[in-house]
C-alpha positions in Angstrom: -21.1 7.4 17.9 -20.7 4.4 15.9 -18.7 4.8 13.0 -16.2 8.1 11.7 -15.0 8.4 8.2 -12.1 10.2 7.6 -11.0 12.0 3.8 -7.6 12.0 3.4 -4.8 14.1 1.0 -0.7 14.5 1.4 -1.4 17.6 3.4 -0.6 18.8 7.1 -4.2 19.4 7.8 -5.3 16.1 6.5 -2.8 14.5 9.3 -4.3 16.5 11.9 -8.1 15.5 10.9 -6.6 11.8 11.1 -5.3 12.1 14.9 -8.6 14.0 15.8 -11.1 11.4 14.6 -8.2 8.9 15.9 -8.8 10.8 19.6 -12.9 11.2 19.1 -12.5 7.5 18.1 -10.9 6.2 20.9 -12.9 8.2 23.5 -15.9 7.4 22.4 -15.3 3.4 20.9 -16.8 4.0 17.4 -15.0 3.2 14.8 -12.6 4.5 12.6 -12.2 4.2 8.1 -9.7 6.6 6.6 -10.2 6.8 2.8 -8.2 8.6 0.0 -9.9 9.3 -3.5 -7.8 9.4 -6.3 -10.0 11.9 -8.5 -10.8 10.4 -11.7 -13.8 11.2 -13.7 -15.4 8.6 -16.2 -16.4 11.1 -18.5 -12.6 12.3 -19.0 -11.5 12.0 -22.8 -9.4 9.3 -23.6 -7.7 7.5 -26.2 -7.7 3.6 -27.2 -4.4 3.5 -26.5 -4.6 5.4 -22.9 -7.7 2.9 -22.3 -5.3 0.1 -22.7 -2.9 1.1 -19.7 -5.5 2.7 -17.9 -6.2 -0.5 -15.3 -2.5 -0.6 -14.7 -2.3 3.3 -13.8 -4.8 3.0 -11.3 -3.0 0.3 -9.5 0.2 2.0 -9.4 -2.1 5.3 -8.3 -3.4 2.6 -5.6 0.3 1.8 -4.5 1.4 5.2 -4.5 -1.5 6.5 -2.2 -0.9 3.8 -0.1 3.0 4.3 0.6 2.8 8.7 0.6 -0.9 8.8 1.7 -2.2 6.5 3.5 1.1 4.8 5.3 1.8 8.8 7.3 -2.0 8.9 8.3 -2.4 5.4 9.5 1.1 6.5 11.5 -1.0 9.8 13.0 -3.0 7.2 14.8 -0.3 5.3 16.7 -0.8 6.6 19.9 -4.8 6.0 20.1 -6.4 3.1 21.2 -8.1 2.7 17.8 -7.2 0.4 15.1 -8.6 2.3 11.4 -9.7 0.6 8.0 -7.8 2.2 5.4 -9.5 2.7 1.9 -8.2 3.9 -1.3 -10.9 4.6 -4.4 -11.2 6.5 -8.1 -13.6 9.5 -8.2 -15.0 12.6 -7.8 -13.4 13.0 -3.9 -16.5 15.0 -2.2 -19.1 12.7 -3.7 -17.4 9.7 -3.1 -16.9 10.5 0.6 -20.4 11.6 1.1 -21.9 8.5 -0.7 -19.5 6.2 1.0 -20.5 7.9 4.5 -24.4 7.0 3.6 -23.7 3.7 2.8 -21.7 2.8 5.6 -23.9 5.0 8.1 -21.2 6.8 8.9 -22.0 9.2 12.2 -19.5 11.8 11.6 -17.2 12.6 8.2 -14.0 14.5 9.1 -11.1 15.6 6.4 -8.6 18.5 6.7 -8.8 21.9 4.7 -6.9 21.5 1.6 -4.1 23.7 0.7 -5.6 24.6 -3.2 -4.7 28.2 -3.9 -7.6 31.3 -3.5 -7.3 31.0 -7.1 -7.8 27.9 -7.6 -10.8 27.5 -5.0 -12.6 30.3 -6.6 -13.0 28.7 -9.8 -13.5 25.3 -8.8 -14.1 25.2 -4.9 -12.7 23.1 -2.5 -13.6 19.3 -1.5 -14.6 20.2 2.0 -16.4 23.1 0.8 -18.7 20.6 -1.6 -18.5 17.7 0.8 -20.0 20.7 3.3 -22.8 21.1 0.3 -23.8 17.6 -0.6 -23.5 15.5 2.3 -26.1 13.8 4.2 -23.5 12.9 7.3 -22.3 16.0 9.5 -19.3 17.4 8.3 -16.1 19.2 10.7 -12.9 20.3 8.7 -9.6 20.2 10.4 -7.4 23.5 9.9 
C-alpha cells in the first residue's frame, strides 16, 4: 500500500478514521495525507462587495481549519510511527477527495461517518455516501 488519504471534519468519527489510517499507515509503511475541504462552490451567488473580501475569508477559513481541524487530527496520530501531510482546500468535499485521491494515486481513501441529521442526509446525502458513489480509489468509512 503506497499512499492513504484521509477526509477530515470536527467530528468524533473523523478522529477515529485519522488513528486507523495512522495504524494501517504505520503497519504497512505507505504513507499518510489528511485533508479538510472547506465546501465552497464557484457557482454560489455573490455580490461585488462579498467578492472583494472573499480571498481574505478563505484564509481565515484556512487558519481556522488548521487550529480546530486539522491541529486534533494530526494529534490522533502521535503514537504511530507515521509522520502525515496535512492539507486544507475550497470545494465540493466528496469530489475533491476523490479527484485528489486519483491524482495523487492514492491506494486507499478513509474519512469518518459524519454526524449530519437523517433529515438532513435524506435530502442532500452524506460526503461518504457520494465519495462511496464517485470515487475511483476504494473507499472504508470510520463509525
Amino acid at each position: 500500500m503506497s499512499s492513504l488519504l484521509v477526509g477530515v471534519d470536527n467530528s468524533s468519527s473523523s478522529r477515529r478514521a485519522v488513528a486507523f489510517a495512522a495504524r494501517l499507515a504505520s503497519e504497512s509503511g505507505a504513507s499518510m495525507r489528511i485533508v479538510h475541504v472547506i465546501p465552497w462552490s464557484p457557482y454560489s451567488f455573490s455580490t461585488p462587495a462579498e467578492n472583494e473580501h472573499r480571498s481574505a475569508s478563505k484564509q481565515m477559513e484556512i487558519a481556522a481549519a488548521d487550529q480546530q481541524i486539522m491541529q486534533p487530527a494530526l494529534a490522533a496520530t502521535e503514537e504511530f510511527t507515521v509522520t502525515p501531510t496535512m492539507t486544507i482546500v475550497h470545494g465540493n468535499p466528496a469530489e475533491t477527495l476523490a479527484s485528489m485521491a486519483e491524482k495523487l494515486d492514492a491506494a486507499h481513501i478513509i474519512v469518518g461517518r459524519t454526524g449530519d441529521s437523517k433529515f438532513k442526509q435524506v435530502i442532500f446525502g452524506s460526503i461518504p455516501s457520494k465519495l462511496i458513489q464517485i470515487a475511483s480509489t476504494p473507499v472504508t468509512v470510520i463509525p
